[in-house]
MIMITI-669270 format. One line per field, with one value per residue (C-alpha): residue number from 1; residue in three letters; x, y, z. Coordinates in steps of 0.2 Angstrom, whole numbers. Layout:
<nodes>
num	c(NUM, ...) $
residuo	c(ALA, ...) $
xx	c(X, ...) $
yy	c(Y, ...) $
zz	c(Z, ...) $
</nodes>
This chain:
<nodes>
num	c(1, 2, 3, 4, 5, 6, 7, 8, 9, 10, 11, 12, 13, 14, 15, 16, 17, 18, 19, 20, 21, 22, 23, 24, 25, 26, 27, 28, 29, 30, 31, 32, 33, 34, 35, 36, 37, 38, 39, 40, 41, 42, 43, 44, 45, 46, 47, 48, 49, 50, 51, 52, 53, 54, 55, 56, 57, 58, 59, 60, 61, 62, 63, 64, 65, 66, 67, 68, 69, 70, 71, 72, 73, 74, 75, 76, 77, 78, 79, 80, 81, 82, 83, 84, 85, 86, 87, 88, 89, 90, 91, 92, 93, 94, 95, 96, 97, 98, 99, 100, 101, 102, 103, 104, 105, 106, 107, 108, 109, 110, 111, 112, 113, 114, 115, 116, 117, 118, 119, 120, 121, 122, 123, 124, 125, 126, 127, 128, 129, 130, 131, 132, 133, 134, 135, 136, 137, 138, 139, 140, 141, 142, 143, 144, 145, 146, 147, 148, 149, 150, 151, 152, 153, 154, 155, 156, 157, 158, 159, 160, 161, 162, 163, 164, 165, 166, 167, 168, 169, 170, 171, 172, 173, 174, 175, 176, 177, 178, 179, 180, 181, 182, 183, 184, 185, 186, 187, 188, 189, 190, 191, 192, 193, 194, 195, 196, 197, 198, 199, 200, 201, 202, 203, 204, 205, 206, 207, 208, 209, 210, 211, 212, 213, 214, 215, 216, 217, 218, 219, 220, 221, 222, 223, 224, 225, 226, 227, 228, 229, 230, 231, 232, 233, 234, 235, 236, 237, 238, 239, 240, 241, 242, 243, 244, 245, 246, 247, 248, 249, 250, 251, 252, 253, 254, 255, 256, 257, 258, 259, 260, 261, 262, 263, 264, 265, 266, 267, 268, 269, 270, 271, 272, 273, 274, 275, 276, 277, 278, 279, 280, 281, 282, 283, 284, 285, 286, 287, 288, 289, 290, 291, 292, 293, 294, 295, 296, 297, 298, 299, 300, 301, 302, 303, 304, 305, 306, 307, 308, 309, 310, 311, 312, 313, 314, 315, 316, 317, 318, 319, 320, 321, 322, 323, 324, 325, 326, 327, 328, 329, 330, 331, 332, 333, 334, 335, 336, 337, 338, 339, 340, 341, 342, 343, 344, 345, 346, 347, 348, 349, 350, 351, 352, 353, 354, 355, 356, 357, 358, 359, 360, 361, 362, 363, 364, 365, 366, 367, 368, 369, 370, 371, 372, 373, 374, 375, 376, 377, 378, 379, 380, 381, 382, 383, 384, 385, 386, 387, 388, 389, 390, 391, 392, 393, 394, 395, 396, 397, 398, 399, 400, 401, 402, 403, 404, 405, 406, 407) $
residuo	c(UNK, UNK, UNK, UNK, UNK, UNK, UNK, UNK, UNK, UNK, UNK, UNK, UNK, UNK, UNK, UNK, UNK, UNK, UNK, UNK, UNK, UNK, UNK, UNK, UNK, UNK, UNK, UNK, UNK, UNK, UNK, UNK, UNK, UNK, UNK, UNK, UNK, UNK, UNK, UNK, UNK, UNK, UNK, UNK, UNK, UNK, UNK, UNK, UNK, UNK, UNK, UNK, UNK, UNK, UNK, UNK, UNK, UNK, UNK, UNK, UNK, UNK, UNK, UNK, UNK, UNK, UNK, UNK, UNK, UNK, UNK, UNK, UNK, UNK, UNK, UNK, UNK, UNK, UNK, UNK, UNK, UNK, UNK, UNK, UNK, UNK, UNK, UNK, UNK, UNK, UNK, UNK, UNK, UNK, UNK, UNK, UNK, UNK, UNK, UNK, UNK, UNK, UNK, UNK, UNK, UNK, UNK, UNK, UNK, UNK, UNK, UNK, UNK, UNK, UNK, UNK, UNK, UNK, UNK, UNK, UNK, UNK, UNK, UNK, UNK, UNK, UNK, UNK, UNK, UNK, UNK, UNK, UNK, UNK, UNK, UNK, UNK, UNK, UNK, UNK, UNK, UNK, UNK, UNK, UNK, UNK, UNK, UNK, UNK, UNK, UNK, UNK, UNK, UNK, UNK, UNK, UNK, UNK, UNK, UNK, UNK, UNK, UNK, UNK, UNK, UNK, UNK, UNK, UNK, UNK, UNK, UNK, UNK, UNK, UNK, UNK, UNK, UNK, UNK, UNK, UNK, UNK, UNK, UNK, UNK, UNK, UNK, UNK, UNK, UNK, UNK, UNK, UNK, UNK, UNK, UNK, UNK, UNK, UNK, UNK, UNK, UNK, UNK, UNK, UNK, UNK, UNK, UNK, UNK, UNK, UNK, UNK, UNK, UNK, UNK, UNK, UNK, UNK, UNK, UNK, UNK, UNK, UNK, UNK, UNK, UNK, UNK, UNK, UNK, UNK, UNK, UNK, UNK, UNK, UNK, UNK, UNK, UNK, UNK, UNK, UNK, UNK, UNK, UNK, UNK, UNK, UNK, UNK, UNK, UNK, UNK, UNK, UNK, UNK, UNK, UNK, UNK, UNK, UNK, UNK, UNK, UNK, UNK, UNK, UNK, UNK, UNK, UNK, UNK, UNK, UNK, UNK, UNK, UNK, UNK, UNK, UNK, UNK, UNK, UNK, UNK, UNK, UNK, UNK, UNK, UNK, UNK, UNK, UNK, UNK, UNK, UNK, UNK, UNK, UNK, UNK, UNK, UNK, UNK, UNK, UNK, UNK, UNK, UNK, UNK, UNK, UNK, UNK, UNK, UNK, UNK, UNK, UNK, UNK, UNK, UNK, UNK, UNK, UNK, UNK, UNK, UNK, UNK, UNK, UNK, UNK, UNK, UNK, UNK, UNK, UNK, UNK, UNK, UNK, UNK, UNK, UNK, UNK, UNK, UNK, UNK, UNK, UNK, UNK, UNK, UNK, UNK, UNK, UNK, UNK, UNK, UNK, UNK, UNK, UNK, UNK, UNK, UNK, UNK, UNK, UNK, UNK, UNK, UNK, UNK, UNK, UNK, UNK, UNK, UNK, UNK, UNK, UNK, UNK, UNK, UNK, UNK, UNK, UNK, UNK, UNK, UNK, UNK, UNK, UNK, UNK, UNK, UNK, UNK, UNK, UNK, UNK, UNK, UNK, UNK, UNK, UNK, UNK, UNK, UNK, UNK, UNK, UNK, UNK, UNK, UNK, UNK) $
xx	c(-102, -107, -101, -101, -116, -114, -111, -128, -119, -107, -98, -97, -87, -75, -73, -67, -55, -46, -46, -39, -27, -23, -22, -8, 3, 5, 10, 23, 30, 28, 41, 51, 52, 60, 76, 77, 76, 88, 100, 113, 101, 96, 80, 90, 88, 100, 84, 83, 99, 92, 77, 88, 102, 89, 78, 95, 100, 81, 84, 101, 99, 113, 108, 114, 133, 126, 108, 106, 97, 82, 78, 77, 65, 53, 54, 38, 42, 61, 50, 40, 55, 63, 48, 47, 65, 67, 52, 58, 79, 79, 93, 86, 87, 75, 64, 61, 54, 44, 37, 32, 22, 15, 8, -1, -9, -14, -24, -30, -35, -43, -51, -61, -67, -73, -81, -82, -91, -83, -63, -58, -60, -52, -38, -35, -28, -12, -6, -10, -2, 17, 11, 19, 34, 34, 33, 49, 57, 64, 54, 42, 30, 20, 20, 13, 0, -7, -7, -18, -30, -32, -36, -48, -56, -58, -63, -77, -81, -80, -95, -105, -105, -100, -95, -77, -72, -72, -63, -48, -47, -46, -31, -21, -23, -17, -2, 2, 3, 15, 27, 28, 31, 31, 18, 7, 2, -8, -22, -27, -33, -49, -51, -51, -62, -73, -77, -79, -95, -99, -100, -111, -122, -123, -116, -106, -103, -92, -86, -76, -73, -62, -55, -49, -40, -33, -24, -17, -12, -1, 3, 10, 20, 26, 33, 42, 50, 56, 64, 73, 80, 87, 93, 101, 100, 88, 68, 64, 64, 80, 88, 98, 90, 84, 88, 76, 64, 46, 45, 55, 42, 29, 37, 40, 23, 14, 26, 22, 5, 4, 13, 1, -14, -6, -13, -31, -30, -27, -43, -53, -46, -50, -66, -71, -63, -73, -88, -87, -86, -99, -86, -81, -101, -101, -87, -94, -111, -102, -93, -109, -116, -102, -99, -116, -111, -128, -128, -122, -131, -115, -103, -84, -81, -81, -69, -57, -57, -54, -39, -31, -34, -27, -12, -8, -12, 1, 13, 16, 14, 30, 40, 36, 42, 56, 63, 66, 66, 56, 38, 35, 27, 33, 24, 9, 5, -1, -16, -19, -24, -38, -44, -45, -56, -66, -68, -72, -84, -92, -98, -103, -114, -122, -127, -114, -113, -96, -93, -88, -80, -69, -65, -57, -47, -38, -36, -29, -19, -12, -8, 0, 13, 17, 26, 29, 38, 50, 54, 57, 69, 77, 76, 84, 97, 92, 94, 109, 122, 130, 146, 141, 132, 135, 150, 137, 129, 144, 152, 135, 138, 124, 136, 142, 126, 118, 134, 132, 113, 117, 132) $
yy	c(26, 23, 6, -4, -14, -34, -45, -51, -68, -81, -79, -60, -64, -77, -63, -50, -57, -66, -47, -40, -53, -52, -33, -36, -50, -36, -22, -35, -41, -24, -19, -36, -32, -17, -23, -40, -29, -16, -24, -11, 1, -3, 10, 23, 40, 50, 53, 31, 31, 41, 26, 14, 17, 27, 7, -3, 8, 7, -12, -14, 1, 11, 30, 34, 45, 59, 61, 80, 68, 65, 86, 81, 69, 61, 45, 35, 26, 20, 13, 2, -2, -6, -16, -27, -31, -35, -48, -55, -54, -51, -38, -23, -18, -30, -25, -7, -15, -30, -16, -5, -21, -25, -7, -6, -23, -13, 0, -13, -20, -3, -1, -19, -16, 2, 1, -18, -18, -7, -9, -20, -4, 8, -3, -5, 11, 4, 1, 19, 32, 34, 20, 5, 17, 18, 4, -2, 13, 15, 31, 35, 39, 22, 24, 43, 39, 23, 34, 47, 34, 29, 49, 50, 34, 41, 58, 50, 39, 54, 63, 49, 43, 62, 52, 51, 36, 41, 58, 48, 38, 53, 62, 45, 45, 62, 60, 46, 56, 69, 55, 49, 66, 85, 91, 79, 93, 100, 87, 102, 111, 97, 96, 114, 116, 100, 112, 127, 117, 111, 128, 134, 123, 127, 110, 116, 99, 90, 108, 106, 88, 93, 108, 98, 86, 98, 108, 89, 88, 104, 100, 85, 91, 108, 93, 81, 99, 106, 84, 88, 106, 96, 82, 92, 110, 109, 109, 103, 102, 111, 103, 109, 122, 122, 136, 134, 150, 152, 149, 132, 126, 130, 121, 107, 106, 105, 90, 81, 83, 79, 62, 57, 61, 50, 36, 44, 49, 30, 26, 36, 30, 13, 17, 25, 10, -4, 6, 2, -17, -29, -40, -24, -23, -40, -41, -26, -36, -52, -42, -32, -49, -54, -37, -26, -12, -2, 17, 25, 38, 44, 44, 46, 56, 71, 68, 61, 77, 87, 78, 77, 97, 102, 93, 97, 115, 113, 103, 117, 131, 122, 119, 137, 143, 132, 127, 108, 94, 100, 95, 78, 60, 58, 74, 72, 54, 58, 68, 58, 43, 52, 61, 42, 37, 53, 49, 32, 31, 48, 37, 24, 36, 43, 26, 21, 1, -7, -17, -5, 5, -11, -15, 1, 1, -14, -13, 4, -3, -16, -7, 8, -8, -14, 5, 10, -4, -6, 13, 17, 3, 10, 26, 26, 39, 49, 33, 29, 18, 3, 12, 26, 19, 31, 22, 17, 4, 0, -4, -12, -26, -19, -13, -32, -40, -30, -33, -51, -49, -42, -55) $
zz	c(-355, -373, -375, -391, -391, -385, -400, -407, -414, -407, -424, -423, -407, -417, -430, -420, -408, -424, -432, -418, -415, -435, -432, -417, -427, -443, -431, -424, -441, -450, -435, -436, -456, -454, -445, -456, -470, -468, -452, -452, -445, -426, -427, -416, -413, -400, -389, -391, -382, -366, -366, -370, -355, -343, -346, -341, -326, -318, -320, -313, -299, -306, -312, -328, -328, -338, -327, -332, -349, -336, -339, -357, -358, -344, -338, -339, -358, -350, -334, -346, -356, -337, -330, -347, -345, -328, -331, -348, -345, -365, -371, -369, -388, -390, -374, -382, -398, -389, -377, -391, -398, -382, -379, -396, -390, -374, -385, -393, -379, -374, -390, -388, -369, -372, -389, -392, -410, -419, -409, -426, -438, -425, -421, -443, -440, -429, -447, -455, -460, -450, -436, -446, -443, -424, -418, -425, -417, -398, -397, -382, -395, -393, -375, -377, -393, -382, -366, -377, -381, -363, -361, -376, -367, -350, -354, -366, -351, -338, -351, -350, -331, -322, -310, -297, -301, -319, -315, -306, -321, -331, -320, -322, -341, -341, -329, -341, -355, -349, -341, -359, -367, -358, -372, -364, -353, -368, -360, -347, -365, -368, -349, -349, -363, -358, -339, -346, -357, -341, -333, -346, -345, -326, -321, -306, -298, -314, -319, -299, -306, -319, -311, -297, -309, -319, -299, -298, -316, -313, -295, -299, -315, -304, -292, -307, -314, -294, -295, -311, -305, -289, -297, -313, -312, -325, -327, -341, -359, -362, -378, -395, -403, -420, -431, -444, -446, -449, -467, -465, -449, -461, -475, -463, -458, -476, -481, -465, -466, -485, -480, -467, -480, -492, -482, -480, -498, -505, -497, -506, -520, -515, -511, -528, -535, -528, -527, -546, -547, -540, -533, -520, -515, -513, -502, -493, -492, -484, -470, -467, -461, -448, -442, -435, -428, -416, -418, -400, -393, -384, -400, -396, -410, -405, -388, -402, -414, -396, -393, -409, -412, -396, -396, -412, -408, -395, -403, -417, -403, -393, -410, -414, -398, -391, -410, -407, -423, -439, -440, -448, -445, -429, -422, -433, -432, -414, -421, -437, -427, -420, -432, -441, -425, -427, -446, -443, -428, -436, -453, -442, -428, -448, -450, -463, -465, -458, -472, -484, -475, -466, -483, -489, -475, -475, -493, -491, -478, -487, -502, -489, -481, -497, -501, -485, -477, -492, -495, -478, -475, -487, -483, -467, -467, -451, -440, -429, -440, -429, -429, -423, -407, -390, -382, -368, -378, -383, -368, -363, -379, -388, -404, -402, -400, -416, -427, -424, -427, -446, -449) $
</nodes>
């Protein structure tokens, strides 16, 4: 696999594990901000109340009354919500957010063992755009974007080795993915597409690789729907209907993706800005110097522009057919992310040097908390009020424990 070059200096070490430890302390306090700031809200969502009491009956060993919720949405981010607290014993509330924080870590973690000198730019990108925003949710969308980046990973690995080992690790990345979110099965797309390059090229062996892992992919989701029907009488994914026509999904669309570029757009300005003044190429000069970044001859960019385009692809296809929730960050920031790992590995594959481009990201990044944090913990009229908690969590003490919390 193309690798990130070995550090050439004891110090580059020093300076990127402190980075990316930097990195993971923001996401966790950008998430811890967001409550102290505005404590009446709990960071609910009606689907946060099927995580949140599908997590506390996995750890007690009781089902859930209402089970026909399993249809609705899959189980794997309620598992890791489960598993964290049975091994913690912390309220639940809190085990959503402190599991949401501890999976961005993971991808951190997977950013620094598959691409090792330039994981401290990638990971920046946990703070950009809607991500300050999800982790401070209970939404499965951590589990599913980290989940993605383990697929982007694997399926870049799978191209460089062509070997088993790395088309097992490709088919548990993707069954991942669609136990965090059914639209996780849009990963049979870049699989598909990656065989079919295969086949041209008259590589028969790896195009029956992938093939075989996209029968087991579909396999096993055939099996998890036939579970549902038995359990509930329903496969899958039947939820309220959104009556919103064409016109409005595209509306929705554009604003969602013109908030997301609002990010993207920031740095460019930044980096006209400092482009200007000495002290930004002097800046950019010192970081060149603890952080040297080797071209790859396998880049990653490309496996990241794959994902992100397909899913996106498929995630207006299934609002456009099925009418669930509007378009916005929550549905984009999935394919923003990796389009800002393409972006980023891209300029440094050309040969761009890391310094200034590390340092229009995290001023960009800065300047994006200092709006974004404030205005959306202001700005929190679609999230569950305490009072209006689903009795469940009430019963449970979690109403109690959060009115105390804001007291």
């Amino acid at each position: 696999m193309a690798r990130g070059k070995p550090f050439a200096h004891p110090s580059q070490i020093v300076w990127d594990r402190a980075g990316l430890a930097l990195i993971a302390t923001l996401v966790a306090a950008v998430a811890l901000a967001q409550i102290a700031a505005n404590p009446e809200f709990a960071g609910m969502t009606h689907d946060s109340e099927f995580y949140v009491r599908t997590a506390a009956g996995i750890s007690s060993g009781v089902a859930p009354r209402d089970i026909t919720y399993w249809s609705v949405w899959p189980i794997g981010y309620p598992a890791v919500i489960a598993a964290i607290h049975k091994i913690t014993g912390i309220h639940i509330f809190w085990t959503a957010k402190l599991a949401n924080i501890l999976l961005i870590a993971v991808g951190i973690c997977l950013l620094r063992a598959a691409y090792s000198d330039r994981a401290l730019l990638f990971s920046v990108l946990f703070l950009a755009g809607g991500m300050p925003r999800i982790p401070f949710m209970t939404w499965a969308e951590t589990s599913f974007l980290i989940a993605g980046l383990g697929f982007a990973i694997a399926l870049h690995r799978h191209h460089c080795l062509r070997s088993l080992a790395a088309g097992a690790l490709v088919l548990v990345a993707a069954i991942a993915l669609f136990l965090t979110r059914y639209i996780g099965l849009f990963c049979l797309m870049p699989i598909g597409m990656l065989g079919l390059y295969y086949l041209w090229r008259g590589e028969i062996r790896d195009t029956s690789r992938l093939a075989i892992v996209c029968v087991l992919i579909l396999l096993f989701a055939g099996a998890y729907f036939w579970l549902n029907y038995e359990l509930t009488g329903q496969s899958g994914a039947e939820r309220s209907r959104n009556t919103d026509g064409t016109w409005q999904l595209l509306s929705s669309i554009a604003v969602g993706i013109s908030k997301e570029a609002r990010y993207f757009l920031a740095g460019a300005v930044v980096w006209l800005l400092l482009d200007r003044f000495r002290l930004g190429r002097r800046l950019a000069m010192s970081i060149d110097r603890h952080m040297q970044i080797q071209p790859s001859t396998n880049p990653a960019w490309p496996f990241f522009i794959l994902v992100a385009t397909t899913y996106l692809v498929s995630i207006v296809s299934a609002r456009w057919v099925f009418h669930f929730d509007s378009i916005n960050l929550r549905f984009l920031f999935f394919g923003t992310f990796f389009l800002g790992l393409a972006a980023i590995d891209y300029m440094l594959a050309r040969g761009h040097r890391p310094g200034p481009l590390a340092l229009v990201l995290v001023t960009s990044t800065l300047c994006w908390l200092a709006y974004f944090v404030p205005y959306k913990a202001l700005n929190d009229d679609h999230v569950m009020r305490l009072d209006t908690l689903p009795p469940i969590m009430a019963e449970s003490g979690m109403a109690e424990d959060l009115r105390l919390r804001s007291d």
